[in-house]
N, C-alpha and C positions, 0 to 999 in steps of 0.2 A: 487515369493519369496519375503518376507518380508525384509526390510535393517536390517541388522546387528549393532548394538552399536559398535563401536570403541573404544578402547581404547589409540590406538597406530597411530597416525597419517600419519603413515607412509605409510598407507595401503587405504590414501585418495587420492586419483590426483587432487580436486580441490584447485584452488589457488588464492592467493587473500585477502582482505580485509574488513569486512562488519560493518556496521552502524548499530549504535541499541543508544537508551535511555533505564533510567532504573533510578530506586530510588526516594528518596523523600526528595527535590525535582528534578525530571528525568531531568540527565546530559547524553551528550552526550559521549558515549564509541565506537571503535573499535576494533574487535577483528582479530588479523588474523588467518584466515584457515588453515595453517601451522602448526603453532606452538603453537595455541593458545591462546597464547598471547593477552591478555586483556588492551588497552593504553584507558585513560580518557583525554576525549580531552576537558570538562569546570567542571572549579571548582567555581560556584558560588551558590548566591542564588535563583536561576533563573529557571524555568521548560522548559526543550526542547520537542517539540514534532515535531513528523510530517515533522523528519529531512530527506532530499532526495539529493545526489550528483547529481551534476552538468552534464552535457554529456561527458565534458573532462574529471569530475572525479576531479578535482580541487578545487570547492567547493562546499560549503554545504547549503543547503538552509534551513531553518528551523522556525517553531514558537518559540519564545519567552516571555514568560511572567513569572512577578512576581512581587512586592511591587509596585514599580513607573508604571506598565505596564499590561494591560490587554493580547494581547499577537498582540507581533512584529514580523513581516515577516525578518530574518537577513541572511545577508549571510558571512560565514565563510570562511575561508581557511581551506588543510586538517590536518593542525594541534589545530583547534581549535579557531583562532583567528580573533575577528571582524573583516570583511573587508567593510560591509556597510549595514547601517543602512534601510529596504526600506521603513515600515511603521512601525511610534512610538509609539504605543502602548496606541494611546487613540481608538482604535476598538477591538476587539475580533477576530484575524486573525489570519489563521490557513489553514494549509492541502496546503503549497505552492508546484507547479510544474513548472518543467522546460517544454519550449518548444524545440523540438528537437536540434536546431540552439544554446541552450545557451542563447540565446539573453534575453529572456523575460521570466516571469513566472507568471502563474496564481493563485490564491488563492481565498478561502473563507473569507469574511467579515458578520461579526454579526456587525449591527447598534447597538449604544448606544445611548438610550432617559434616561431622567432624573430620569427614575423610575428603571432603568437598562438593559436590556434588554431583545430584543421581541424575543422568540425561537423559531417560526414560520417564520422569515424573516434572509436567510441567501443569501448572493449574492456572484456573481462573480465576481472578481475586476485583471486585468491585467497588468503588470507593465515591465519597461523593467529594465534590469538587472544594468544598473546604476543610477537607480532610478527613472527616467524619464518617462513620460509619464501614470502617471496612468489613469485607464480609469474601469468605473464600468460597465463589460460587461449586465448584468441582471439587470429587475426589477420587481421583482416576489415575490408575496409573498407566500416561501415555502423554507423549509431548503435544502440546496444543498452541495455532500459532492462526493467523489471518483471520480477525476477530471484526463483526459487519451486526451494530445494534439493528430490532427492528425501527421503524421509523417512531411508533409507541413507546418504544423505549422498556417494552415487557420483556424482551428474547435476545440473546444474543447469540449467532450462528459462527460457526468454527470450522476450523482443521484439526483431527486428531489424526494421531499416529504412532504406531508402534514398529519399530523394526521398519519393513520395507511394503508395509502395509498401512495406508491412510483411509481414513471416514469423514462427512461432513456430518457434525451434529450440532444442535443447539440447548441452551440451557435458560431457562425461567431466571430473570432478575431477581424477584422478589423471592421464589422459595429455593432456589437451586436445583430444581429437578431439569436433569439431560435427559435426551434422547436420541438418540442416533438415526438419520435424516437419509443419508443415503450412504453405500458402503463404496469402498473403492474409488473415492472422490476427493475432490481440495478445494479448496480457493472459493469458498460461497460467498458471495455477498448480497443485500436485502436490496431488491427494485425501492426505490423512494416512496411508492404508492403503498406499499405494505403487501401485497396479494403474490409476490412472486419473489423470488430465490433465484441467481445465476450463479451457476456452478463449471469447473471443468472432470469430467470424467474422464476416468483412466482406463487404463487398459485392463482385459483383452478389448472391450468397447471401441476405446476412445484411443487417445486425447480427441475430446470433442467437448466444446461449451454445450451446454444446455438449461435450460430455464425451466422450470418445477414449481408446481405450486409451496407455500413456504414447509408445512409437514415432507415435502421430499416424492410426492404424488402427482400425475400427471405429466411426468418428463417428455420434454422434444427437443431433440437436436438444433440448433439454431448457427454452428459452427463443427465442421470435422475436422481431422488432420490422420492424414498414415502414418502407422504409429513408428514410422524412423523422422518422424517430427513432433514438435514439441505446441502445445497451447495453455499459457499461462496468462494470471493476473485478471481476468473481468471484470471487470466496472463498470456501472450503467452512468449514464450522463443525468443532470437533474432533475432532468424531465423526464426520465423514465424512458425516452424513445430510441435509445442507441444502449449499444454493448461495445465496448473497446478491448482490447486483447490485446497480446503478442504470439503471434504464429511464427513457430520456428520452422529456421529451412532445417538443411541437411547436414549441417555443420555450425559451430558456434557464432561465424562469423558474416551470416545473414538471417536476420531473425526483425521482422519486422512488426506493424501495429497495423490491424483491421479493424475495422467498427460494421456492426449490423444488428438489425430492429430486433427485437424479443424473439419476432416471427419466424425469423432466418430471411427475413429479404432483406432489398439491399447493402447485401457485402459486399464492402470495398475497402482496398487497403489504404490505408494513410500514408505511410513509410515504407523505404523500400531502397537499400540501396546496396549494393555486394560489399564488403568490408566493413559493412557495421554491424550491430545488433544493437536490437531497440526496445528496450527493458519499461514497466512500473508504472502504464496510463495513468493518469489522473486527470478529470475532467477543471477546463473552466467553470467557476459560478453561472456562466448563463450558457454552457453546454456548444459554445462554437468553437471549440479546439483541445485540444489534450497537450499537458506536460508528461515530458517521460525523462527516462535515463538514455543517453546514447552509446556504448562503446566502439569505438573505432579502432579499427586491425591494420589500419593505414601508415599511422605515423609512430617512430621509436621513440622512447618504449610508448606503447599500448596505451590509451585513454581516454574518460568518461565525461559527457559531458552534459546539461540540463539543455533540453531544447524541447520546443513547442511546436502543434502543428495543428490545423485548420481543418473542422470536418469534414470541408473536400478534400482534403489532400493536398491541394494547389500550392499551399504556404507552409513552408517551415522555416522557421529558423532554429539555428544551435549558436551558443551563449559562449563562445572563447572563453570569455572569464572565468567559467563557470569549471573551469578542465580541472581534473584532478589523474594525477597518474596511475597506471592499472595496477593494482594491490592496496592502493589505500582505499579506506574507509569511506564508501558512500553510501546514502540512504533513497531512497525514492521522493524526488518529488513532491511538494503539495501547495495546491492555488491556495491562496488567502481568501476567503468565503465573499 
């Protein structure tokens, strides 16, 4: 059964708070699941992207850039408000993650040369969370992007890519040694228990999910798709027992969200509705619903919007407030822990 639109929130049970940007130039907003309620947490000139809470839920880690800044790794508090600066914004830094512990977070750096910069060279750079310690985990030349610590906090798993060719690999925190995990792949990220990898494989294979032990050994399909469709974004839920995705149709503008076990059983779609496309899972804290991006092909001009939906599928609602119109700047979702 396909989820229902809501109109009455009453008839939600999920709870809670979720992260999202939006506009131009993209501020940071929360909305809550409740009620709705749409709160703007920065009023400047300034584009946030790539903003992710903290493990306690306390703050906010995000890029920043604008005028004076190419784009700063900051961290907020959850009302908005600078709490520390980590890098000043003479690099092009972006897509920051927490390590499980809080402690540290890792992020992408694009080097700057005089000419501006090289879009085939992006690295990994590691920092701990009161500034200290940075350290440039890679050195490779090939853009690297969808960064997933292990639960240890020893490993952090990647996207590389060159040209029109991608690899999933991971690199050693402490020493910075990479290795290349599996080729022809993207989008990995760590099961919470530490012992498994979900990944999407590419073609000629794929697009298909599949779950691997974390070296890149032992693969099984657990999601396919013909490859004139698309399977992006996996995310395990906290508990380790679900995989969420977006399964594209045939065209842009039906692309919905499935969820199914490690094993490949019970797949079933969440969303599902002709005229939209349904971008960016992100699980609730207690793993009984997913936030996503929505785009809707329905109404002039074209528009995106935060909406949540119920592991059966039964409940969804989408967040009016939340609309931004298609071309501006939005980021993916994310529950407040």
């Amino acid at each position: 059964m396909l989820a229902t639109v809501l109109t009455a929130a009453a008839m939600l049970t999920l709870r809670g708070d979720v992260l999202f940007s939006t506009g131009t130039p993209a501020q940071l907003r929360v909305v809550d699941v409740v009620t709705g309620h749409v709160r703007r947490l920065t009023h400047d000139r300034d584009a946030y992207s790539g903003a992710t809470w903290s493990p306690d839920g306390r703050r906010i880690a995000v890029s920043v850039s604008g005028p004076n800044k190419k784009g700063a790794i900051e961290l907020l508090d959850a009302r908005g408000r600078v709490r520390r600066v980590l890098s000043d914004g003479a690099f092009w830094d972006s897509e920051p993650a927490w390590s499980p512990d809080g402690r540290r977070l890792a992020f992408v750096r694009q080097p700057a040369n005089p000419g501006g910069y090289h879009g085939e060279q992006l690295e990994l750079m590691v920092i701990n969370a009161d500034g200290s310690g940075l350290t440039q985990l890679t050195h490779t030349t090939s853009q690297k992007h969808f960064l997933s610590w292990s639960p240890d906090g020893s490993r952090v798993v990647f996207t590389a890519s060159r040209i029109l060719h991608s690899w999933v690999a991971d690199v050693d925190t402490a020493r910075g040694d990479d290795r290349l995990l599996v080729d022809n792949a993207y989008e990995a990220t760590w099961a919470p228990d530490g012992t498994r990898i979900a990944y999407v494989q590419g073609l000629p294979k794929g697009p298909e999910v599949v779950v691997a032990n974390p070296d890149g050994s032992n693969p099984h399909v657990v999601a396919a798709a013909h490859w004139t469709r698309a399977v992006e974004a996996p995310t395990w839920s906290p508990d380790g027992r679900w995989i969420a995705y977006a399964f594209g149709g045939v065209n842009i503008a039906q692309i919905w969200l499935e969820a199914v076990h490690p094993d490949g059983t019970g797949a079933h779609r969440l969303t599902g509705i002709r005229g939209h496309s349904d971008w960016a899972p992100s699980w609730s804290p207690d793993g009984r619903g997913v936030t996503f991006v929505r785009h809707t092909f329905r109404r002039t001009p074209r528009s995106a919007y935060v909406a949540v939906v119920q592991l059966d599928g039964k409940r969804l609602r989408v967040f009016d407030d939340t609309r931004s119109v298609w071309g501006e700047s939005e980021t993916a979702p994310a529950w407040r822990p």
